[in-house]
N, C-alpha and C positions, 0 to 999 in steps of 0.2 A: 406833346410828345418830344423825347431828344432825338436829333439827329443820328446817335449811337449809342448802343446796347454795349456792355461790356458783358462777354458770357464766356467767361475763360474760368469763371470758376463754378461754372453750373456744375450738377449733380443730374446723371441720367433719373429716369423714372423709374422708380424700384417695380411701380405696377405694371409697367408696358405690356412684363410677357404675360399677366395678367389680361390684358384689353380684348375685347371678343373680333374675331373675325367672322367679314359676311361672307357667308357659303351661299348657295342656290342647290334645294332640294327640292324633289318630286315626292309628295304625299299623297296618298286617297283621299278623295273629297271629307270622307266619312272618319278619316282618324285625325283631319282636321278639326271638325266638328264638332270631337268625340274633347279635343284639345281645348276650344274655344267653349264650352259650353263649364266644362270642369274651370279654366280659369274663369270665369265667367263668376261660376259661386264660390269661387278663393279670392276675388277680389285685385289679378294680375293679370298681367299681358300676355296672351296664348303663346307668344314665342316663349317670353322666358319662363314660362312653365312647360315647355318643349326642353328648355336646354335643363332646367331644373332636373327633370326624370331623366337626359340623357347624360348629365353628370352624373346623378347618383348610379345608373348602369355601369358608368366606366370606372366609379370608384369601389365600386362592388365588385367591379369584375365580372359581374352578369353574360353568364353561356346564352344566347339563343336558344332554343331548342326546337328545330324545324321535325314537322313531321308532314309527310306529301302522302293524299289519300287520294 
C-alpha cells in the first residue's frame, strides 16, 4: 500500500443517487409471505421483488384506490 493517495482528480459516482437506501417498514405477516413465496418461484430476493413492484407503482404513477366497508 502507499503511504498516499492522490485524489484530486477523482470523478464523483455518476450512480450514487442511484444506490438504495434502508428504510424500516411495517408489513402484514401475510403480504410478506404472499412476497416471499412469489419470489420464491421467480428465482429473487423477496425484498428486491418488493422494491421491483414498488418502482414499477411509482413509475406508473399508480392511484391506491381505498374502499372502507
Amino acid at each position: 500500500m502507499r503511504d498516499h493517495y492522490d485524489f484530486s482528480e477523482s470523478v464523483k459516482n455518476p450512480y450514487a443517487k442511484k444506490l438504495k437506501k434502508q428504510v424500516t417498514i411495517r408489513l402484514d405477516e401475510d403480504t410478506i409471505a404472499y412476497f416471499k413465496q412469489l419470489a420464491e418461484e421467480k428465482d429473487l430476493p423477496y425484498q428486491s421483488l418488493i422494491n421491483l413492484y414498488l418502482r414499477d407503482c411509482a413509475q406508473s404513477q399508480k392511484d391506491l384506490k381505498l374502499s372502507w366497508q
